[in-house]
N, C-alpha and C positions, 0 to 999 in steps of 0.2 A: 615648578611642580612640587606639590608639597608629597608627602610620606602617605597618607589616604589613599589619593592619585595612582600610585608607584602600586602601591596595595590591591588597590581594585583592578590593574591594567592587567597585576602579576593573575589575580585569583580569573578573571577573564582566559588570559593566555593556557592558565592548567588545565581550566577546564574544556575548552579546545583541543588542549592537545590529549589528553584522557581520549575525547569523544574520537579522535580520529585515531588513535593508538589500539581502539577497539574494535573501527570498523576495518581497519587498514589489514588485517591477518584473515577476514573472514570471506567467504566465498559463496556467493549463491549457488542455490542448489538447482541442480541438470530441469532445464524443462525445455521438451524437446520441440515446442511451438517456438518459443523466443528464441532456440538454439539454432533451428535450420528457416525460419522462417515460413514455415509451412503451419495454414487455420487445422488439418488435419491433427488431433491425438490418436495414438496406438488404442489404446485403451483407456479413452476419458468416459465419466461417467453422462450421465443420460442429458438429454439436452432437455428444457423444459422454459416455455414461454408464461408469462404473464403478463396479461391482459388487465389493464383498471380501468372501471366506468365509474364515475361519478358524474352523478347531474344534479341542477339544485334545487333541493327539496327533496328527495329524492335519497334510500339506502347507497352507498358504495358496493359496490359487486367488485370483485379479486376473484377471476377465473384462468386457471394453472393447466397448460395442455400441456401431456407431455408427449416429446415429438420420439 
């Protein structure tokens, strides 16, 4: 293994560990569907469906209910 080799493996290796030295102290933040499991939020915002048609030849229509 020459001296290049040894060089590229080191600047590989830093940069892994940088990336994981950054993620490793950080914490996601409370969400309380992922936390207990439950499709219910307290207070999530509005629900809202969209619907796309396209046909060919034909304008695209994007009509937005909100439920």
């Amino acid at each position: 293994m020459d001296w290049q080799t040894i060089a590229a493996l080191a600047v590989v290796a830093g940069t892994a560990g940088v990336f994981l030295a950054r993620a490793w102290p950080r914490r996601r933040k409370f969400s309380f569907e992922r936390e207990t499991h439950c499709g219910c939020g307290s207070a999530g915002p509005a629900r809202n469906s969209v619907v796309f048609h396209a046909r060919k030849g034909q304008r695209a229509q994007v009509i937005v209910k909100v439920k």
